[in-house]
C-alpha positions as CSV (number, residue, x, y, z in Angstrom):
1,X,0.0,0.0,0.0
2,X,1.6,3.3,-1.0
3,X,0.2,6.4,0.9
4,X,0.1,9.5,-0.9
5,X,2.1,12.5,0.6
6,X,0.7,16.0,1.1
7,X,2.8,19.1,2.4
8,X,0.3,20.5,5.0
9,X,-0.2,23.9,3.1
10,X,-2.6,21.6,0.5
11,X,-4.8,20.0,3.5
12,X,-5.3,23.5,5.3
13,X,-7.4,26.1,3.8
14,X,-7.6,28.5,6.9
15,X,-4.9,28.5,10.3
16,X,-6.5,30.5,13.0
17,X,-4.4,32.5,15.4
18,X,-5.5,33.0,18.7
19,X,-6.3,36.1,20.7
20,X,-3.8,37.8,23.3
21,X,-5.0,39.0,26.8
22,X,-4.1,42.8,25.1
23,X,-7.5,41.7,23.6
24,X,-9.6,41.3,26.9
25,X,-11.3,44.5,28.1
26,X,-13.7,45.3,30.7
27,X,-15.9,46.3,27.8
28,X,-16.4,44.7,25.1
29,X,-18.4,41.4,23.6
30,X,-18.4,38.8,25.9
31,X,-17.3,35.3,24.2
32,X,-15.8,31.8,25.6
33,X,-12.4,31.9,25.3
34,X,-10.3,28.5,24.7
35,X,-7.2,28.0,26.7
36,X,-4.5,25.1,26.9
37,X,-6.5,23.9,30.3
38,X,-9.9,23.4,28.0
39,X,-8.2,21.0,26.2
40,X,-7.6,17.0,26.9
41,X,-8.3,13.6,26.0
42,X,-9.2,14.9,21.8
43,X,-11.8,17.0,23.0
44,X,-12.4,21.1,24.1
45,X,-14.4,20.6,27.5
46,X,-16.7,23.5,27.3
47,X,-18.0,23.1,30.9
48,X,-14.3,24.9,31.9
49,X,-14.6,27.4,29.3
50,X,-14.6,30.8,30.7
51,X,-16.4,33.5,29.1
52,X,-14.2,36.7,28.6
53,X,-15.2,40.3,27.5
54,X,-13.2,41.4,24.2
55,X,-12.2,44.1,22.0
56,X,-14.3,44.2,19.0
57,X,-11.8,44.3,16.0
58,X,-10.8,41.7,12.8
59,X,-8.9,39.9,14.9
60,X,-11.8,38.8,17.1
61,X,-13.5,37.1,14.3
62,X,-10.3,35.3,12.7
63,X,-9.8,33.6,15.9
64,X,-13.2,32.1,16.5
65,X,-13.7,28.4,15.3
66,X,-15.6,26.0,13.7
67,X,-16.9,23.2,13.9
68,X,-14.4,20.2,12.8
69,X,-11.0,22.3,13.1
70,X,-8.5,21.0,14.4
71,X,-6.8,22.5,17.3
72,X,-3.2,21.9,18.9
73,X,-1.4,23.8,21.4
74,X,1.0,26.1,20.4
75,X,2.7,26.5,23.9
76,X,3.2,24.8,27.2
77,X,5.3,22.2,27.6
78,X,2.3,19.7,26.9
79,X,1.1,18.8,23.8
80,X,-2.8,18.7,23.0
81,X,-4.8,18.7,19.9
82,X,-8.6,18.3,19.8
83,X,-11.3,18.4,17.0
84,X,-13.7,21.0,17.6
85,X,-17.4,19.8,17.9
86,X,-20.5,21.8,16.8
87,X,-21.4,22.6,20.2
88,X,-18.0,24.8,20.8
89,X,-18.4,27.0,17.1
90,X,-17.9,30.8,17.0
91,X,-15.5,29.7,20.5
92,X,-12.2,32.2,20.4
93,X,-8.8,30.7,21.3
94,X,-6.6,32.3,23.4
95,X,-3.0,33.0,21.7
96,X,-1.8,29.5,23.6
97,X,-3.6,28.0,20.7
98,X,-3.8,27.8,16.9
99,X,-7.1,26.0,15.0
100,X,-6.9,24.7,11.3
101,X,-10.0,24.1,9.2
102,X,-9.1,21.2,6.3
103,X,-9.6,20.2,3.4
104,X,-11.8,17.9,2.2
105,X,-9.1,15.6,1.5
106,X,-8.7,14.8,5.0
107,X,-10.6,13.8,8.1
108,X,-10.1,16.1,11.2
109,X,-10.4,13.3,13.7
């Protein structure tokens, strides 16, 4: 069986950043905000999920996920990835994390 190999840059058509805590204001829209301790076993618990008040701006929008992206941690000294379920969309992640949404050439999970 021969597998077929991809550079990532063909399987990923958007990499979300995450936000910064320059983003979190005491005014603002108030959103759930992903962090590294969210995340375990594949999954984003959103029971530990706190909700955060943010700064309005681009930004806030290209950091929100969707359902099926993938999320790993870009810091820490642990390594976690997750697939984002439906009931965690329009969720921000903090700047500890980075999302991709994929192609349909392969499966998130």
């Amino acid at each position: 069986m021969t597998i077929q190999r991809k550079e990532l840059k063909h399987l990923v058509k958007q990499i979300k950043r995450g936000l910064s805590s320059y983003y979190i204001q005491q005014i603002g829209n108030e959103v759930p905000f992903i962090n590294i301790r969210d995340v375990s076993d594949g999954i984003v618990h959103a029971e530990t999920v706190r909700h955060v008040k943010i700064k309005e701006t681009g930004a806030l929008e290209k950091s929100r996920i969707g359902p099926k992206d993938v999320i790993l941690t870009a810091k820490g000294s642990a390594f976690k990835a997750a697939v984002a379920s439906k009931d965690i969309k329009d969720y921000v992640i903090s700047a500890n994390i980075v999302a991709f949404t994929l192609t349909n050439e392969v499966l998130p999970e």
